[in-house]
N, C-alpha and C positions, 0 to 999 in steps of 0.2 A: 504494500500500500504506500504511496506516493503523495504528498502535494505538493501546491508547486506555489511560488509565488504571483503575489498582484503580477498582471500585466506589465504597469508603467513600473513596478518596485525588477520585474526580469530584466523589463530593457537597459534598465537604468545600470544595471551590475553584468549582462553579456556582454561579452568584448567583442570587437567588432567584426574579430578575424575567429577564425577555427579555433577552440582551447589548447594551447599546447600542455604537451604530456605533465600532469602535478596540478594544473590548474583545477581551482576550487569548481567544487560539483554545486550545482542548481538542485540534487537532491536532497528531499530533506529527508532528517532520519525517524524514527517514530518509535515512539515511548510506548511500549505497550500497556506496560503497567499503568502507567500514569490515564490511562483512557478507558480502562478496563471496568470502571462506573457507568460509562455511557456506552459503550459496547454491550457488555454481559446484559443489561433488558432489551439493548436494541435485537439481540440474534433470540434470546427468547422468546420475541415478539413473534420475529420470523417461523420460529420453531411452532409456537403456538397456531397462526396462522394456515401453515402448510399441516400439521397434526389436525386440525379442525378439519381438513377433505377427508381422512382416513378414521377416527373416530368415529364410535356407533353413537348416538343420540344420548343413552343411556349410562354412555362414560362423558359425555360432556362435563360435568363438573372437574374432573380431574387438569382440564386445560386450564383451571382457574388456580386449583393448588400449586401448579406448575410455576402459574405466574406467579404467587406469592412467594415460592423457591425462588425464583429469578430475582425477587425485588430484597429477599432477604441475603441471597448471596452476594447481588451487587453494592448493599450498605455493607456486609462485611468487607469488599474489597477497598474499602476506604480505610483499614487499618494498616496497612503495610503502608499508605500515601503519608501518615500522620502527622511526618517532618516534616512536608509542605515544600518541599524544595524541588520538586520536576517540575519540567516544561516540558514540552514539543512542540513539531509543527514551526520549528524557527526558521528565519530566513537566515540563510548562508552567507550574506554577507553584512547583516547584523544580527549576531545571535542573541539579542538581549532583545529582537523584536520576534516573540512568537505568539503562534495563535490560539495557543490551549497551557494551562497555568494550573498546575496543581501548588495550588498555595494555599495559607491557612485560610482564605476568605473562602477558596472556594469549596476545600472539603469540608467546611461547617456547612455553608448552604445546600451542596451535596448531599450530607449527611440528612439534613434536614427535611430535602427532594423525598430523595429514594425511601426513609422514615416514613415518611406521611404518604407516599403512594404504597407501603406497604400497608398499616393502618387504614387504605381506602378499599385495595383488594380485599383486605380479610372482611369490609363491610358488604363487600360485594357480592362473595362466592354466594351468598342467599339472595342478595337482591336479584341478581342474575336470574334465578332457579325460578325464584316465585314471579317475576316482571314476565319471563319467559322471553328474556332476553335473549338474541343472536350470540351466543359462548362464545366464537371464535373472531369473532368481530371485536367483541368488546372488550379482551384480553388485549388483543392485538392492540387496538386504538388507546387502551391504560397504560400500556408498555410502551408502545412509541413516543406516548407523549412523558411520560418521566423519563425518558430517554434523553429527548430534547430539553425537560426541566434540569436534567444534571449536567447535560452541555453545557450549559449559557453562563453559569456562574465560574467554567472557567474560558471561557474563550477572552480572548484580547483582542482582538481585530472587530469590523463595525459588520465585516460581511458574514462573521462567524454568529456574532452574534445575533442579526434579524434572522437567519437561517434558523438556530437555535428558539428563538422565540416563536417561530412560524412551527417547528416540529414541537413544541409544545402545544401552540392554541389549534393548529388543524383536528389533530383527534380529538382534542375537547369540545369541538362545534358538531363531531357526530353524536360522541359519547350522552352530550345534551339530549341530543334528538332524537336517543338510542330505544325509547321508549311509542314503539309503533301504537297509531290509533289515536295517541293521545292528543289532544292540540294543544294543552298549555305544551309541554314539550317542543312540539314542532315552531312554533310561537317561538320559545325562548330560543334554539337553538339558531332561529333565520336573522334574530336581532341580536344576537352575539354574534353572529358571523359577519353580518352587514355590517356591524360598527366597528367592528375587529378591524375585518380588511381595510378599512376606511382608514381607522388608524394610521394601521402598518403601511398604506403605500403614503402616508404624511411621510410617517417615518425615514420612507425609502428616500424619498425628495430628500428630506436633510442630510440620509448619505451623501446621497449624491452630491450637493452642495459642499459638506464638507471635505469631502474625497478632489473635488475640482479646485480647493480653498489651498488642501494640503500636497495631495499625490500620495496620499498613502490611509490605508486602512487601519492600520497597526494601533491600537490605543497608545502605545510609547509614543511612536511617533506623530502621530497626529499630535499628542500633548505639546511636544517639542517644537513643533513648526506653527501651532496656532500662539507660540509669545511672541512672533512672528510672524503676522501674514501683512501683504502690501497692503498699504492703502484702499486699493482699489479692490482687492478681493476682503474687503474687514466686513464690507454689511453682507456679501454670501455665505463668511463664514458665520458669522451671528443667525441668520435667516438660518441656515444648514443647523447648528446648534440647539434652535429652538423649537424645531421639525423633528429632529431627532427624537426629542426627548416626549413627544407626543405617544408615541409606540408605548412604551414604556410607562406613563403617566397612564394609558388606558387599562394596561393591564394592573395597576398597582388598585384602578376604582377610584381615583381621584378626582374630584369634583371639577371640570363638567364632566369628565369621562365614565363619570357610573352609571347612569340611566339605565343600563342593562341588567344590572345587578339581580334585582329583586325578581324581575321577573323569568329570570335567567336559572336563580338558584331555586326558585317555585316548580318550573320546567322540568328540570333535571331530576333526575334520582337522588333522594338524599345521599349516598358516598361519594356522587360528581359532584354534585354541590359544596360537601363539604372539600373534595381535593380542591375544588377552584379557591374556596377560602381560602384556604393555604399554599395549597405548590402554586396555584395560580397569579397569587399577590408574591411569594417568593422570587418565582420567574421576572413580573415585574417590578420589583424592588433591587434585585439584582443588577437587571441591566440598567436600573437608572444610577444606582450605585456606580456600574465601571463607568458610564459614558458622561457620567458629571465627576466624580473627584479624579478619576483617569484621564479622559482623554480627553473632557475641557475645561480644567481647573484655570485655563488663562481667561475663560468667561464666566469665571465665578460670577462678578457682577449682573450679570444675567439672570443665571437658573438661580443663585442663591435668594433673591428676594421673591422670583417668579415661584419656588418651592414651598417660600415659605408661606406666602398667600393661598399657594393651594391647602398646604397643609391646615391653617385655619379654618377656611373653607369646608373642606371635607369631613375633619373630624365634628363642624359644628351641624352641618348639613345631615351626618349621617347620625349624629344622637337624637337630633331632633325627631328625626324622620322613627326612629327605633321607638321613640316614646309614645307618638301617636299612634302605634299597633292596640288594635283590637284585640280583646283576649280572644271572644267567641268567632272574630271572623277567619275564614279557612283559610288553613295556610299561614295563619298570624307567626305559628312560632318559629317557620323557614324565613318569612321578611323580617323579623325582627334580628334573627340571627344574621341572615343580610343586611339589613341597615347597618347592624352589633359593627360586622367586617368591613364597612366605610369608613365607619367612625374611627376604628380604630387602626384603619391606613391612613389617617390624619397622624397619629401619634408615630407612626413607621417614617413618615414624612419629616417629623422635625426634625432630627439629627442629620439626615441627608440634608436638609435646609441651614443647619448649624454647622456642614462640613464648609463652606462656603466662608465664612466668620471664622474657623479655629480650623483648622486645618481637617483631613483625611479620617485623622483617629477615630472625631466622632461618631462617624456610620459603625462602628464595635456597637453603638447603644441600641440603630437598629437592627444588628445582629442578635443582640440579646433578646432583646423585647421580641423579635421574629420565632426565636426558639419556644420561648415561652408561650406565645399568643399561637402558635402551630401546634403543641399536645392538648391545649386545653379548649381549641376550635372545636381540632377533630375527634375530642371526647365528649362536646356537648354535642356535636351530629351524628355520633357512634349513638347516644344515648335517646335522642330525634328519632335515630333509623329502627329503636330495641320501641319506641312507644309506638310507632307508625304502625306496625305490623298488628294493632288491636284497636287504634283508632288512626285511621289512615289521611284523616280531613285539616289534621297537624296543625292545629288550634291551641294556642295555650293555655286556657281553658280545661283543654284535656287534660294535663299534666298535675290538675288540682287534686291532691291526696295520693301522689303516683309513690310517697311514703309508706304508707297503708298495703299497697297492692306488692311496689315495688323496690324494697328500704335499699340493698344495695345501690340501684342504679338512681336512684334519688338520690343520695350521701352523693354518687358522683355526680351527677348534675350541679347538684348546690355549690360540689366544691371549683366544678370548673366555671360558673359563673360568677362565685367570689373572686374566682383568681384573675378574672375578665374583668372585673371590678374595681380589683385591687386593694380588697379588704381583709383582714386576715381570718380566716387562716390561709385563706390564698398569699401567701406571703411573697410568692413569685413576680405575681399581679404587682403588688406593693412597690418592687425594687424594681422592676422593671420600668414602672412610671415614672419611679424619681428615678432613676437612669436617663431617660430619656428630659426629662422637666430641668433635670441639672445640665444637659448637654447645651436647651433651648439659654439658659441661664449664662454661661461658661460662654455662649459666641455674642452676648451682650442682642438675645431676642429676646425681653422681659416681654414684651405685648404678647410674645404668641406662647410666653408659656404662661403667663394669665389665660390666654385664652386657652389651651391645655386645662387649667385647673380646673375653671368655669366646667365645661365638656366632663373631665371627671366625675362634678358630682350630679351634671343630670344624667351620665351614665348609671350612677347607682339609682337611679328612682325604676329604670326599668330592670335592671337586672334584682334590686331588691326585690321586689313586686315577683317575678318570678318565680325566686328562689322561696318567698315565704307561701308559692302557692302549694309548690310539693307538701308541703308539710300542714296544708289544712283539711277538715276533714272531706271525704269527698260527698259531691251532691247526692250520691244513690250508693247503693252495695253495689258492688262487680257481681256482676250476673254469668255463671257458669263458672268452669274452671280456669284458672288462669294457663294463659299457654304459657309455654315452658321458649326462653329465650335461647337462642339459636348459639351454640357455642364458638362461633365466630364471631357474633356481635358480641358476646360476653367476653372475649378475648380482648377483642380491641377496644372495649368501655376500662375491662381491668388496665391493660396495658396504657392508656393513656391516662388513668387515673394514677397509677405507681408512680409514671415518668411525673404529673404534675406535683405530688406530693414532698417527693425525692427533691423536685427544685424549690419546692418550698420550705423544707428542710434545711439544703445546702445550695442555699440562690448560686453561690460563688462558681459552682458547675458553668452557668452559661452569664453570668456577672461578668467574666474576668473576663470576657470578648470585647466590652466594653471598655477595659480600661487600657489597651496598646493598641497597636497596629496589626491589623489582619494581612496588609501586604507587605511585600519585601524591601524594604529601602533600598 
């Protein structure tokens, strides 16, 4: 396997005569190991796919378990990466500009990826079975697209990366739609897709732009030559710059880019749903991470004020909107948990807005808060998908005495909504706020972390309100026997309930991302 460099990056380094014999090769060498996260679900994908023609109907499930091996063996191959020190994919005649980075930033976000699309399958293997869902389609389309979610955080180059983002959101706009007959589904998946693409060819224009500004893709160097662009190319790069960042801003849900949202995560299966909370804002928090403190930190003055308005924005837009949820109206508890995840891509927002003011470090805060706000998402729509299956109309209302019926899976709800809160005993929640509120502080934004605090506490009106509905008594007796929770959903409500306890325990686990540098000086 082979790549080659940019076009104008070959011409610029082929001589003009035939190489004579010693002269440096155009090939580049390739890390195995260091890729071996985005490889291993992309070939299981395949595996699964081509196994779905040969498979009797009867063993269908088994292409699901597969995939869960696939997603489990490719978060362990992130243990051997842990130094952070590979690359690939370099150019040969500067090897400090390559196009894939196994560095600390990216095997946290990795880690994080691959995690949470494990935690989605295990929600899956039942949702599958009973939706009577397409097996081999929908394996395939979960593995490709965590495939492309573990790319993106490490590529370095701008073509690596819209690629990388594209093999993310494409299977996410079937996997939406994946639920035949339905038409909220078909619905949400054609207006995630329309706004998607809409985005991403913004986005492509500001390549472009800045590719014509620079001559090079490369995030080093694009950084290098934009302290530097003539006169005349200064407002295509800026125009390119703020194009760019559009892609990226739509995938994170930031205000005006969310409109999709709600009706998006209604649509979908509750474990889609719940991955786009997560790996889907990961993906877009990621790239906007490299393409603002990497490779246009010479326009800080730009994105950094432009980020930070959004970020007030958003986070105030998406509480608001969370508060006004009807308990009894259907579906209340999927939009509120969507509005929950705009809101609190406001809060993901500040420290990227505060890299701009205090250098690079600060995005460590949305690192942390990203880990955080990732176990305890996809434990409250683990715990969505375990009520769904006895009352499918996902009202929050429902939820009223699910104490009584259901005291396990109630303890977790409560505790992953405190932590969403940031009240103890979620004590995760707690540090992660002031992580973030002190970072807003430290780059001298007092207004937007007032506006931060403000946001905090009408977030607790609705997550209180919630959590004290579990615990009252219910309107009726439960009529018949209660069903027995499907050991997959009970796996992934346990396991996300450990991980969020564990860091509320010992914050310091994903705290101390926060407080250095994730890339390499």
């Amino acid at each position: 396997m082979t790549a080659l460099p940019t076009l104008a990056e070959a011409t610029a380094t082929a001589p003009a005569t035939a190489p004579a014999a010693g002269a440096a090769s155009l090939v580049q060498s390739v890390d195995w190991l260091a890729i071996t996260p985005v490889v291993l679900p992309a070939a299981v994908a395949l595996v699964v796919l081509v196994a779905d023609l040969f498979v009797p109907e009867r063993r269908k499930p088994l292409l699901g378990w597969l995939s869960v091996a696939g997603l489990a063996a490719a978060t362990a191959t992130l243990i051997p990466l842990r130094a952070g020190d590979r690359a690939t994919f370099c150019l040969t005649a500067d090897p400090g500009a390559c196009s894939y980075t196994a560095d600390h930033f990216a095997l946290v976000i990795q880690f994080l990826v691959l995690a949470g699309a494990l935690v989605t399958a295990l929600l899956s293997v039942t949702a599958v079975r009973d939706a009577r869902m397409p097996a081999g389609e929908y394996w395939f389309l979960l593995l490709s697209s965590a495939a492309g979610a573990a790319l993106l955080p490490a590529s370095r180059d701008l073509a690596t990366l819209i690629v990388a983002l594209e093999v993310a959101s494409l299977p996410a706009f079937a996997l939406v739609g994946m639920r035949r007959g339905d038409r909220l589904s078909s619905e949400a998946a054609l207006k995630f897709f329309l706004s998607s693409v809409t985005a991403t060819a913004v986005s492509l224009m500001g390549v472009s732009f800045v590719y014509a500004a620079t001559g090079s893709l490369h995030l080093t160097q694009v950084a290098d030559r934009l302290e530097d662009v003539p006169g005349q190319l200064d407002t295509l790069a800026m125009a390119g710059v703020a194009l760019t960042l559009v892609g990226f801003a739509f995938k994170t849900a930031a205000v005006p880019f969310h409109f999709w949202v709600p009706d998006t995560y209604v649509g979908a299966s509750l474990p889609i749903a719940g991955y786009l909370s997560v790996i889907g804002k990961a993906v877009g928090f990621t790239g906007l991470i490299l393409v603002t403190v990497i490779a246009f930190p010479a326009y800080s003055d730009v994105w950094g004020p432009a980020l930070a308005v959004l970020a007030a924005l958003t986070m105030t837009l998406g509480n608001a909107a969370a508060v006004r949820q009807s308990p009894d109206r259907p579906n209340s508890a999927v939009r509120l948990l969507a509005w929950s995840s705009v809101g609190q891509a406001g809060y993901l927002l500040v420290p990227i807005a505060a890299a701009a003011y205090s250098g690079r470090d600060q995005i460590g805060s949305t690192v942390a808060y990203a880990l955080m706000y990732g176990a305890v998402n996809l434990g409250a729509f683990s715990v969505a998908a375990l009520v769904a299956r006895t009352k499918p109309q996902n009202r929050i209302s429902d939820y009223r005495g699910l104490y009584a019926q259901r005291p396990a899976a109630a303890l977790a709800l409560a505790f992953f909504l405190l932590c969403l809160a940031g009240l103890p005993p979620g004590l995760i929640g707690l540090f992660a706020k002031v992580t973030v509120f002190r970072a807003a502080v430290d780059a001298g934004l007092g207004w937007l972390a007032v506006v931060m605090a403000v946001n905090v506490v009408i977030a607790l009106y609705y997550y209180l309100r919630w959590t004290a509905l579990l615990f009252r008594a219910p309107e009726a007796p439960a009529e018949g026997a209660r069903t027995k929770a499907p050991w997959p959903v009970s796996i992934a409500i346990a396991v996300t309930a450990v991980v969020s306890v564990v860091l509320s325990g010992a914050p310091q686990l994903v705290l101390r991302f926060a407080s250095g540098s994730l890339f390499p000086l």
